[in-house]
DSSP file (Angstrom, degrees, kcal/mol; ACC not computed):
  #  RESIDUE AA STRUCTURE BP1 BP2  ACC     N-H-->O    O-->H-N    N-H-->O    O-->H-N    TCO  KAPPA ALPHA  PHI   PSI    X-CA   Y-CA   Z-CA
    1    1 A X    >>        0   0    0      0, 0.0     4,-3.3     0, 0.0     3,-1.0   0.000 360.0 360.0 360.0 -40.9  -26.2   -6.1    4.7
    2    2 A X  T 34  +     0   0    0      1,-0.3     0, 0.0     2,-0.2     0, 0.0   0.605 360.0  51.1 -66.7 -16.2  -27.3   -6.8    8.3
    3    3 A X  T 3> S+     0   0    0      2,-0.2     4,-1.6     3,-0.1    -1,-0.3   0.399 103.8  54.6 -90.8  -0.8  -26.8   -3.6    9.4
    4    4 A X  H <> S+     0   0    0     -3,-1.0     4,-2.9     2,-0.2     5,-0.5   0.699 114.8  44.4 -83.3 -51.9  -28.9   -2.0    6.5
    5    5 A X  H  X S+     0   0    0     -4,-3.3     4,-2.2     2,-0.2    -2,-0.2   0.943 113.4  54.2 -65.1 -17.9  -31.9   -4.4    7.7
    6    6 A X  H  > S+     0   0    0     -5,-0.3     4,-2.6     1,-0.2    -1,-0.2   0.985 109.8  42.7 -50.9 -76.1  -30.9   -3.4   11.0
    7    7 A X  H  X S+     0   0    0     -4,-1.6     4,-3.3     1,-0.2    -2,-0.2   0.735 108.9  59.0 -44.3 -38.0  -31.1    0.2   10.2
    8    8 A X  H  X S+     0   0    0     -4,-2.9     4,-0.8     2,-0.3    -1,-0.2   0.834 104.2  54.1 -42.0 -58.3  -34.5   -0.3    8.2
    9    9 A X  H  X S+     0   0    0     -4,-2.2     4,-1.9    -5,-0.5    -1,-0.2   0.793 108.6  44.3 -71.4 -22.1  -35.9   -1.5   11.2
   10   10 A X  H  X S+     0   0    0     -4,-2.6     4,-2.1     2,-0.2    -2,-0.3   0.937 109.9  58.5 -61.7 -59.3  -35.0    1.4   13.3
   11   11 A X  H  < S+     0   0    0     -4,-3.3    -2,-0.2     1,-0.2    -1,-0.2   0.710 109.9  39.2 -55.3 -18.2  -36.1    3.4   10.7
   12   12 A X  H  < S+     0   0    0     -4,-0.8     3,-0.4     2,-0.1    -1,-0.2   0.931 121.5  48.6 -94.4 -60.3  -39.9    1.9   10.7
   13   13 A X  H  < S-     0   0    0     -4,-1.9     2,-0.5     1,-0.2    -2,-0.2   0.897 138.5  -8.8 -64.8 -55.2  -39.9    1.8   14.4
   14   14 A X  S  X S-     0   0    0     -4,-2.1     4,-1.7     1,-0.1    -1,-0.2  -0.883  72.2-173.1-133.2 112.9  -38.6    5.2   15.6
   15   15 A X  H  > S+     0   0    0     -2,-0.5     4,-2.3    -3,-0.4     5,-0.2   0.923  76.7  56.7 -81.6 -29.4  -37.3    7.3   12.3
   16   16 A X  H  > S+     0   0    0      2,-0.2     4,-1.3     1,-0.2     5,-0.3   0.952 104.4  49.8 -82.5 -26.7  -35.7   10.4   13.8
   17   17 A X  H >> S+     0   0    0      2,-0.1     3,-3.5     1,-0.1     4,-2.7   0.965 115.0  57.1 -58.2 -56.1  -33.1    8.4   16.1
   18   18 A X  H 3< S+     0   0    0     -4,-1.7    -2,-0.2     1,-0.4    -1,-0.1   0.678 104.4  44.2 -31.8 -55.3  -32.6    6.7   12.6
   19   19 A X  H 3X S+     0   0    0     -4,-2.3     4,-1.9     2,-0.2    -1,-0.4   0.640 112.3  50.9 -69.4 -21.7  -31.8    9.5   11.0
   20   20 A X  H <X S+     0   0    0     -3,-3.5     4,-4.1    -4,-1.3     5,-0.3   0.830 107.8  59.5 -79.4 -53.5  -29.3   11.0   13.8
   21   21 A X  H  < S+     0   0    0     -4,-2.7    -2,-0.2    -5,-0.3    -3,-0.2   0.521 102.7  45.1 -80.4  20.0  -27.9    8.0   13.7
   22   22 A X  H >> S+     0   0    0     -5,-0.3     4,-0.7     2,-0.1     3,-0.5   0.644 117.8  45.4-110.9 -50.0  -27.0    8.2    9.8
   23   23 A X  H 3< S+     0   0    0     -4,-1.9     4,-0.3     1,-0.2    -2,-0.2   0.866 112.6  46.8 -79.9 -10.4  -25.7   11.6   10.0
   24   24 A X  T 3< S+     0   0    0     -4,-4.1     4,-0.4     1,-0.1    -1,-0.2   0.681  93.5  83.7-104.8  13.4  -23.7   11.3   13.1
   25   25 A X  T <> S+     0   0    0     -3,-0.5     4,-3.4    -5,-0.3     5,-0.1   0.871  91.9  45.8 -54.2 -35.1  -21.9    7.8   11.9
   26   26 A X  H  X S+     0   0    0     -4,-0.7     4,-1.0     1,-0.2    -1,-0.2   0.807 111.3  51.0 -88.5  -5.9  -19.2    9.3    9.9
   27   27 A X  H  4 S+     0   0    0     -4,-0.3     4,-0.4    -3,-0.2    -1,-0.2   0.616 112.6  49.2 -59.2 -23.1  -18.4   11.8   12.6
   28   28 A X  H  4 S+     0   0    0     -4,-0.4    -2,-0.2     1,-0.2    -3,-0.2   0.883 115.3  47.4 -97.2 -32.3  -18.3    8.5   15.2
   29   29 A X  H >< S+     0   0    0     -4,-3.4     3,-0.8     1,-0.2    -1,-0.2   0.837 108.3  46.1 -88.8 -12.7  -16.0    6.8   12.8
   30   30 A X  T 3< S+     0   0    0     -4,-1.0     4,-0.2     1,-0.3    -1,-0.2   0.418 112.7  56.1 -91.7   3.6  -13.6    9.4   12.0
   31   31 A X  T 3  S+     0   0    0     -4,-0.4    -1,-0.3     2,-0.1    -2,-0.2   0.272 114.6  41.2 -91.8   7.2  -13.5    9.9   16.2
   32   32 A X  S <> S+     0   0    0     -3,-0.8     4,-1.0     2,-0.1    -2,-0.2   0.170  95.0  85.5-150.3   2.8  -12.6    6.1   16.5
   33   33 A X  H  > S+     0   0    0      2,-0.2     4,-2.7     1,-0.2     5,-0.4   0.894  83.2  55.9 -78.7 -48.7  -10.2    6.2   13.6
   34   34 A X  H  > S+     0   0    0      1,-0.2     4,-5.6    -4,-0.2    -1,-0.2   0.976 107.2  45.1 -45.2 -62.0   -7.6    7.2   15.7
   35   35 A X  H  > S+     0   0    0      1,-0.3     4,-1.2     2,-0.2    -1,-0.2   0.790 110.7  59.9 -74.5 -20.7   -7.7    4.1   18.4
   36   36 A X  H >X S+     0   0    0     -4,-1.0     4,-1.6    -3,-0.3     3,-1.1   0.977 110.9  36.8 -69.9 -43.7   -8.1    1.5   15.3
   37   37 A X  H 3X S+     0   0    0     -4,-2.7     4,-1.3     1,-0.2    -2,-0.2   0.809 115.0  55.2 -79.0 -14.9   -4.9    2.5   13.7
   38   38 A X  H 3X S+     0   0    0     -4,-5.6     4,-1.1    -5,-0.4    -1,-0.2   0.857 111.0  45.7 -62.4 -28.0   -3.5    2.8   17.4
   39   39 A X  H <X S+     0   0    0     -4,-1.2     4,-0.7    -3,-1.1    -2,-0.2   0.467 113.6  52.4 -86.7 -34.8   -4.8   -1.2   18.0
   40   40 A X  H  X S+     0   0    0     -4,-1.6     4,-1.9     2,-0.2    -2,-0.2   0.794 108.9  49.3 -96.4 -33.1   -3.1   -2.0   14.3
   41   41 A X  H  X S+     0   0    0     -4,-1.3     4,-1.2    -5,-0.3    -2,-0.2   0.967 116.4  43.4 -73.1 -51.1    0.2   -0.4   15.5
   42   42 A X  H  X S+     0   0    0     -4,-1.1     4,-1.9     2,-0.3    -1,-0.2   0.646 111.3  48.8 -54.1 -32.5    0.1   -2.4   18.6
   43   43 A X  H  X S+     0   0    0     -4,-0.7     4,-1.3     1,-0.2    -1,-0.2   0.773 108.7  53.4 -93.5 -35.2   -0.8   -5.3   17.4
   44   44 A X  H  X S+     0   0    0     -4,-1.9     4,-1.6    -5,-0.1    -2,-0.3   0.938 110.0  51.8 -63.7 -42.3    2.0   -5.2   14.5
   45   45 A X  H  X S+     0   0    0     -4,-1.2     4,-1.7     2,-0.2    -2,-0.2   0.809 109.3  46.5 -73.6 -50.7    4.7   -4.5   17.5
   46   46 A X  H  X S+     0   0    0     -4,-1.9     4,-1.6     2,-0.2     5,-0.2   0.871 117.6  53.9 -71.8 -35.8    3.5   -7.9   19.9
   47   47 A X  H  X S+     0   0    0     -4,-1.3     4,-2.3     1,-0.2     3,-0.5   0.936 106.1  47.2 -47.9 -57.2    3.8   -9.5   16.4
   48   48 A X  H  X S+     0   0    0     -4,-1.6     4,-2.1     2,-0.2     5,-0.2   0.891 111.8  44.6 -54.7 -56.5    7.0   -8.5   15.7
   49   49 A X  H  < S+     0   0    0     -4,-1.7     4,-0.4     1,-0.2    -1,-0.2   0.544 107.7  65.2-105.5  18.7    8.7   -9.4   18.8
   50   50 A X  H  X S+     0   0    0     -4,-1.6     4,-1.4    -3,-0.5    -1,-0.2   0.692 106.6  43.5 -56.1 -48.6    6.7  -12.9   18.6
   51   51 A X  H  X S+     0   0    0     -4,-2.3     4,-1.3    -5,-0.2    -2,-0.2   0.913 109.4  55.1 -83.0 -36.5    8.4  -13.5   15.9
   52   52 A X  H  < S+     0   0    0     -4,-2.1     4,-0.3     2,-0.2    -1,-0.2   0.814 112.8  48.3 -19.0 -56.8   11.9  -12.2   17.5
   53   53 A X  H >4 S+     0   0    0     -4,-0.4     3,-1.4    -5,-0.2     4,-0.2   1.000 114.8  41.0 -45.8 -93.8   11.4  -14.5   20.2
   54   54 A X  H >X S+     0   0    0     -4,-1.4     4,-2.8     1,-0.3     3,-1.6   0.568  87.0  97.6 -60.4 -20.3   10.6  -17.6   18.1
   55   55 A X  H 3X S+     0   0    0     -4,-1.3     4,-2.2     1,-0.3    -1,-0.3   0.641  76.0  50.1-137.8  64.0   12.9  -17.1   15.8
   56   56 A X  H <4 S+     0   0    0     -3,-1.4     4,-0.4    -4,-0.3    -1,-0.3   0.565 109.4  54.4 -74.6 -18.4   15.6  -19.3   17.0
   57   57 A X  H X>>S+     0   0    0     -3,-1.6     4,-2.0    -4,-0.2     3,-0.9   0.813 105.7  53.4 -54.4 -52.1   13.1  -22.2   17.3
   58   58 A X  H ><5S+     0   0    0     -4,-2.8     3,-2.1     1,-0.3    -2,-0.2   0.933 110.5  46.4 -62.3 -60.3   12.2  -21.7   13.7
   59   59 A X  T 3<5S+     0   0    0     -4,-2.2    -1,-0.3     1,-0.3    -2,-0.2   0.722 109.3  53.3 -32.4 -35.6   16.0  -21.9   12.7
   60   60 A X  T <45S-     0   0    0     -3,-0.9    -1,-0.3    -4,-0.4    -2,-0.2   0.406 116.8-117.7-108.6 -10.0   16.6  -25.1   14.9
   61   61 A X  T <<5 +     0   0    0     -3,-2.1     2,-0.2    -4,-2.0    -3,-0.2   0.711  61.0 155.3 100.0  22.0   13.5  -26.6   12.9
   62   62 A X      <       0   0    0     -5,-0.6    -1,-0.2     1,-0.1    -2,-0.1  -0.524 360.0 360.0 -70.0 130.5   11.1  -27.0   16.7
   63   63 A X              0   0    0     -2,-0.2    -1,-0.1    -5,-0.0    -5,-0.0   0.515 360.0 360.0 -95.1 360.0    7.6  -27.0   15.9
């Protein structure tokens, strides 16, 4: 929602960046798509071998 009043107010104040900036958002997210799901792979992996790591404390009951 805050980024629709965002946009609103760009649109009153200067309307043709507004408008560039509505058609070239789904071009800017399917360019950025890539590096989230690269960031979700990564972040599953340190997860995974956090929990490798820890768990032989979790077996020995260590908080």
């Amino acid at each position: 929602m805050l980024t629709f009043l965002l946009w609103l107010i760009l649109f009153i104040i200067c309307w043709p960046i507004a408008i560039a900036a509505l058609i070239l958002y789904p071009f800017v997210w399917l360019l950025l798509l890539p590096f989230r799901l690269l960031g979700f792979a990564v972040e599953l992996s340190f997860d995974l071998v956090k929990n490798i790591f820890l768990l032989p404390f979790r077996l020995v009951g260590v908080k």
